[in-house]
C-alpha positions as a printed NumPy array, in Angstrom:
array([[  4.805,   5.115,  -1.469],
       [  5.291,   6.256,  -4.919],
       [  8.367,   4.742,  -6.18 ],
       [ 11.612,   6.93 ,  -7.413],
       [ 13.146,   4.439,  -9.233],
       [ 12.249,   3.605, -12.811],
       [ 11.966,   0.391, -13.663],
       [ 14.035,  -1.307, -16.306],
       [ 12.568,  -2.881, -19.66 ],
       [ 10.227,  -5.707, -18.726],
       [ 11.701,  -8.856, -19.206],
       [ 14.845,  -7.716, -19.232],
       [ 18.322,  -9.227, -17.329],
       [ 18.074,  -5.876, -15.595],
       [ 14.214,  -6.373, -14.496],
       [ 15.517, -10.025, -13.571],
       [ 17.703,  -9.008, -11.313],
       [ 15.995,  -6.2  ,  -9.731],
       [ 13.153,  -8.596,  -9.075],
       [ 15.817, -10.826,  -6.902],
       [ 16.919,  -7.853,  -5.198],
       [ 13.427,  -7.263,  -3.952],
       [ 12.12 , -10.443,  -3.251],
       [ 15.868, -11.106,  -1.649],
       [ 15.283,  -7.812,   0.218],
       [ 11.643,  -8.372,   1.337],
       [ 12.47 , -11.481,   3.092],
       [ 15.273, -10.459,   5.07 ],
       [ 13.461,  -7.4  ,   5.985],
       [ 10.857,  -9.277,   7.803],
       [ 12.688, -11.553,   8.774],
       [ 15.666,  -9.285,  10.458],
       [ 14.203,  -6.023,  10.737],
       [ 15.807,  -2.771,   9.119],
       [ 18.507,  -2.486,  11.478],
       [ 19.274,  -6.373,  10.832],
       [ 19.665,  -6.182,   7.515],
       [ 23.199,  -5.639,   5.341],
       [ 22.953,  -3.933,   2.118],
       [ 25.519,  -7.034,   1.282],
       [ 23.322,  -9.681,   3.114],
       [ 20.659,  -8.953,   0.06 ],
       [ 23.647,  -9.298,  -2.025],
       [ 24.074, -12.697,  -1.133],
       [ 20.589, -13.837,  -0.79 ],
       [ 20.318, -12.245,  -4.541],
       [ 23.291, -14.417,  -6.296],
       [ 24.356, -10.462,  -7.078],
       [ 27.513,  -8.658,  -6.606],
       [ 27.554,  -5.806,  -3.745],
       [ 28.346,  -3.594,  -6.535],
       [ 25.027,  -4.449,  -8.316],
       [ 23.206,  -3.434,  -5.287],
       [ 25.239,  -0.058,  -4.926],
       [ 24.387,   0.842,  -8.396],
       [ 20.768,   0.022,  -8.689],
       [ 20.219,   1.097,  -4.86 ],
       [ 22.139,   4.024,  -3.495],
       [ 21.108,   2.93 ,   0.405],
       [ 19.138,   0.424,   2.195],
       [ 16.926,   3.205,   2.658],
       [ 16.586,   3.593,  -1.299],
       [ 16.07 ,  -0.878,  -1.153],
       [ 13.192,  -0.353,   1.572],
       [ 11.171,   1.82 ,  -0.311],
       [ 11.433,  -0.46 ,  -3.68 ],
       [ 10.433,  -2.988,  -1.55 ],
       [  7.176,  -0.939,  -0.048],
       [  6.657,   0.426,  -3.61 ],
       [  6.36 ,  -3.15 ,  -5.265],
       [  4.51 ,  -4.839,  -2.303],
       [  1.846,  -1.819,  -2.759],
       [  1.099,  -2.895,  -6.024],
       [  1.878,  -6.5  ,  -6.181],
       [  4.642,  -6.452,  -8.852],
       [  7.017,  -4.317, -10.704],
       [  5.336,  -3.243, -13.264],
       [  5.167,   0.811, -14.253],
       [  1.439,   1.354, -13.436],
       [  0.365,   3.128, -10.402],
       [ -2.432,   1.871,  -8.223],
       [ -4.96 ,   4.032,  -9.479],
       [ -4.39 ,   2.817, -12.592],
       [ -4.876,  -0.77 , -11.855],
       [ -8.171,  -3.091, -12.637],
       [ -9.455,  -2.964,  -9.155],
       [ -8.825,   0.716,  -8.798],
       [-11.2  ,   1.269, -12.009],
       [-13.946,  -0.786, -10.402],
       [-14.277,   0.898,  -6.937],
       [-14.053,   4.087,  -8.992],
       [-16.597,   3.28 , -11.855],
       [-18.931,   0.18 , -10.96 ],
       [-22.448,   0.901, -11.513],
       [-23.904,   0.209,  -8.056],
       [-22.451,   0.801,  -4.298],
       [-22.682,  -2.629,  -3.541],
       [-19.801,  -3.072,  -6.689],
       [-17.688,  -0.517,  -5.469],
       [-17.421,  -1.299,  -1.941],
       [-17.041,  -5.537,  -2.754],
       [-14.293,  -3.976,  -4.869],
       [-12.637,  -1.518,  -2.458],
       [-12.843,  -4.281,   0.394],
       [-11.797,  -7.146,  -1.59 ],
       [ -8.515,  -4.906,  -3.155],
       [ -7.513,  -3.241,   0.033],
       [ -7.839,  -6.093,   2.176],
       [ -5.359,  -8.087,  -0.595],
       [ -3.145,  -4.701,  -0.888],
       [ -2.556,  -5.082,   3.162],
       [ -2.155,  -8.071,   3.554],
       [  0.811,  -7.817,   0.991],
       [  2.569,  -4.875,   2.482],
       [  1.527,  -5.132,   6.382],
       [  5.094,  -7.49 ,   7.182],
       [  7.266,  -4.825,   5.177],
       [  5.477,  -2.017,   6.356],
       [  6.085,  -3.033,  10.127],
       [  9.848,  -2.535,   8.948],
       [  9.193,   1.028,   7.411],
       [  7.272,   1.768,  10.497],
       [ 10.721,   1.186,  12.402],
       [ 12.41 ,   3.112,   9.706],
       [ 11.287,   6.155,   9.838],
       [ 12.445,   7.512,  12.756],
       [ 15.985,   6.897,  11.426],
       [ 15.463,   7.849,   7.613],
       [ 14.268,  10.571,   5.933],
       [ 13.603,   9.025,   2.974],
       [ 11.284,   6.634,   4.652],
       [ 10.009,   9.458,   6.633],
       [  8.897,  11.729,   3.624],
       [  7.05 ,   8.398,   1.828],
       [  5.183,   7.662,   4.444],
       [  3.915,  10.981,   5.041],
       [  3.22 ,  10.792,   1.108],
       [  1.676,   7.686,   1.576],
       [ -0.567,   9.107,   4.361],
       [ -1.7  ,  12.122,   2.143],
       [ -2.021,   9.795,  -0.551],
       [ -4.692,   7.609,   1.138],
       [ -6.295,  10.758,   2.014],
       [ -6.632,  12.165,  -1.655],
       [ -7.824,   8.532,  -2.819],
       [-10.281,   8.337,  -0.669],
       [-11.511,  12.136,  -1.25 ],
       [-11.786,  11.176,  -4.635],
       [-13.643,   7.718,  -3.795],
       [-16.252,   9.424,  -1.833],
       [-16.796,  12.536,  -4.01 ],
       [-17.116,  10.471,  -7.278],
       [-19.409,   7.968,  -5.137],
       [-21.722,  11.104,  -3.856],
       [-21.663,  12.734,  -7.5  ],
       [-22.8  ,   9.651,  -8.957],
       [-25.895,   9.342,  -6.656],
       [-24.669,   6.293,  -5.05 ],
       [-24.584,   7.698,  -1.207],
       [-27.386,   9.152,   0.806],
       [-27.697,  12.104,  -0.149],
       [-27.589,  14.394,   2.906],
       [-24.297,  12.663,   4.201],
       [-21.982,  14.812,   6.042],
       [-19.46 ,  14.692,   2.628],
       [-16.144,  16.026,   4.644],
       [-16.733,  14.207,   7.745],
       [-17.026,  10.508,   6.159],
       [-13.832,  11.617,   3.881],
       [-12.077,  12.553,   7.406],
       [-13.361,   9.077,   9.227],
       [-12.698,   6.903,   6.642],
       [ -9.283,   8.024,   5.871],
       [ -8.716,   7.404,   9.553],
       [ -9.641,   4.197,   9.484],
       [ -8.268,   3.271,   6.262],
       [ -4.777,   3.977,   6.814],
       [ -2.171,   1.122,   6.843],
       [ -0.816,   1.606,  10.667],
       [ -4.642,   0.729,  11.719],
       [ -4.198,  -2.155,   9.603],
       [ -1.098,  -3.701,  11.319],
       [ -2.806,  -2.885,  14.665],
       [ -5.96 ,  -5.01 ,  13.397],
       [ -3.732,  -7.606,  12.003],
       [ -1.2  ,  -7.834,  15.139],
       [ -3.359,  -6.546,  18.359],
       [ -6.671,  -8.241,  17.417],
       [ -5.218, -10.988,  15.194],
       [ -7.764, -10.31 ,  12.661],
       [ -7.428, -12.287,   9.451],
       [ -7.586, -10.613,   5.838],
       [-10.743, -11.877,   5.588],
       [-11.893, -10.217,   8.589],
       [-10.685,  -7.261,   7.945],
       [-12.583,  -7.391,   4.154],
       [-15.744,  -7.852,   5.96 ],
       [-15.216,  -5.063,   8.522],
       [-14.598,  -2.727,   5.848],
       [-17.217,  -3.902,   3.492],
       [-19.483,  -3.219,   6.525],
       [-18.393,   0.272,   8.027],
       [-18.326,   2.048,   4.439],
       [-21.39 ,   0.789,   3.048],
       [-22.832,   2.314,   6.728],
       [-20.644,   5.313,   5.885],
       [-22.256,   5.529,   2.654],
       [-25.749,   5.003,   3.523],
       [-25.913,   6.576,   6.983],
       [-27.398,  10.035,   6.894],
       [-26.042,  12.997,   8.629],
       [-26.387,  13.698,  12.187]])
């Protein structure tokens, strides 16, 4: 979910407590569920005032997204995911075996970091619109990364080359979305791990697989 809020100065009081808000915020999120959870519970669990969480956050809705934006990423920092290290690799590594160790190793981290918070934006949605319009975001978004993934992989010779271009995009970006990643997590009790090696597997066969 790209984030609407702009972060203050790094290593600033601001930043400082803004990062308390959200870790504040993240845990009693999972731990109470959206519905559970005061805007002035965070408060407390920060060591802020309820005014301090009025002015940075306009709603809880406003809080919950933060919360998804920075557990996407990992931190607070102003750099979007494509931007980041791992992002770079699975985009530019010479070989397909780099890119996909890359992808699986990133993703399966990125998950495991936002599946408990995401189970709460899940719940969300139906009651905010906020939440509502960035997850659909968040669903085209993992869409357009992957298009771009699997284009710059077939450009660059690295897939077979009479693949079926459209339907891996399609398949994968079925498979690769978040929800099926909660499922995984919750229904089959998979493990990170697990779930790195399952889709190490399936897109190197998506990659290498020829059309049918």
């Amino acid at each position: 979910m790209p984030s609407d809020v702009h972060p203050p100065k790094r290593g600033s009081r601001a930043e400082r407590t803004e990062q308390a808000i959200v870790a504040a915020a993240h845990e009693l999120f999972v731990q109470r569920g959206y519905r559970g959870t005061a805007l002035t519970d965070v408060a407390k669990a920060a060591g802020v005032s309820d005014r301090t969480i009025y002015v940075r956050f306009a709603t809880k809705a406003h809080l919950l997204k933060r919360v998804v934006d920075v557990a996407l990423v990992g931190d607070s920092l102003p750099i979007a995911l494509a931007d980041r290290d791992w992002m770079d690799t699975v985009m530019n590594a010479p070989t397909l075996e780099e890119r996909l160790a890359a992808d699986a190793e990133g993703t399966a981290l990125m998950l495991d970091r936002i599946a408990p918070v995401l189970a709460v934006a899940m719940q969300a949605e139906a009651e905010e619109p906020l939440i509502a319009a960035a997850a659909q975001a968040a669903r085209e978004s993992t869409l357009e990364q992957g298009r771009a993934f699997w284009e710059k992989l077939h450009s660059d010779g690295l897939m077979s080359p009479d693949a079926d271009l459209e339907w891996v995009i399609v398949t994968s970006a079925l498979l690769a979305n978040a929800e099926t990643y909660v499922h995984m997590t919750r229904t089959l009790r998979w493990t990170p791990p697990e779930y790195q090696a399952w889709r190490h597997r399936t897109w190197r066969h998506l990659a290498t697989a020829p059309a049918t």
